[in-house]
N, C-alpha and C positions, 0 to 999 in steps of 0.2 A: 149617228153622224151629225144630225142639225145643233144635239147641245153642246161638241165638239166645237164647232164653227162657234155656237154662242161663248162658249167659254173664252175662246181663242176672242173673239168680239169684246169683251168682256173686258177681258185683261187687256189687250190691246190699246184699246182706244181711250182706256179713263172712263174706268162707268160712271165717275161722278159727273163728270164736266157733257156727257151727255146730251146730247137736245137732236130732237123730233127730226128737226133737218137733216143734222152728223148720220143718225141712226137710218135715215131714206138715201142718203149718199151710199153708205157702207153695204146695206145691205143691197142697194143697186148695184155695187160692182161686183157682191155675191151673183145675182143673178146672171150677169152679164157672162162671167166666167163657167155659169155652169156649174157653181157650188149647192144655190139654192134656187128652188124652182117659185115661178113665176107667185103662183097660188099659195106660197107658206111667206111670202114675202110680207106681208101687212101685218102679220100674226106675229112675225121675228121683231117685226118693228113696233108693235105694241109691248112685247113681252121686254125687249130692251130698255124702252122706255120706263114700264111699271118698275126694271128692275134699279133702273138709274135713281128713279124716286124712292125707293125703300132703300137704298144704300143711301142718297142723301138723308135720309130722314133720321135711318142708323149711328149716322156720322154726327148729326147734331145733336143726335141723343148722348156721344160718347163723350162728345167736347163738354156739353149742358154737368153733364156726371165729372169729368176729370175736375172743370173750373169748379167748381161746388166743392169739392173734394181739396183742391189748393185751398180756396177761401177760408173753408173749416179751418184748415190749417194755420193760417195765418192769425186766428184769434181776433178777428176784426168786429169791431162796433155794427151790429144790423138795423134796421131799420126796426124791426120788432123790437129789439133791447131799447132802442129810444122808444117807442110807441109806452113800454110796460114802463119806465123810470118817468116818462110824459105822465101818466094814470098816478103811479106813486107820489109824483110832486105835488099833482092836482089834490089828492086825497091829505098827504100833512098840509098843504093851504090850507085844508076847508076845516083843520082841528083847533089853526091858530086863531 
């Protein structure tokens, strides 16, 4: 029943958007109503929260990979490619 409720929690309220307070509100009206008991309450509100931060964390991992993934795409000038043609230039200077 409790990961029921978390799931429902979960999807509900925006795991990303998240925070410490939202997750002590929510899960206090669980209680209040009688859904969750007194003593599982701190435990829900920890586990919300670990889970809020591993889906953020997920999230900028996926955006980090897509952009990188465009970039590629585009063929653009990196900073490495200056760095190695920087070394190249240096190197025919020092033959003339």
């Amino acid at each position: 029943m409790r990961t029921i409720i978390e799931r429902s929690l979960l999807t509900g309220i925006g795991l990303l958007s998240l925070t410490r307070e939202k997750a002590h509100e929510i899960v206090d009206d669980l209680v209040k109503r009688g859904e969750v008991q007194r003593e599982e309450a701190k435990d829900m509100v920890d586990r919300l929260i670990k889970r809020g931060k591993e889906e953020r964390k997920s999230l900028r991992k996926l955006i980090r990979d897509e952009v990188a993934k465009g970039v590629d795409g585009l063929d653009l000038v990196t900073k490495k490619d200056i760095q190695k043609l920087s070394k190249k230039i240096d190197a025919l200077n020092k033959e003339i």
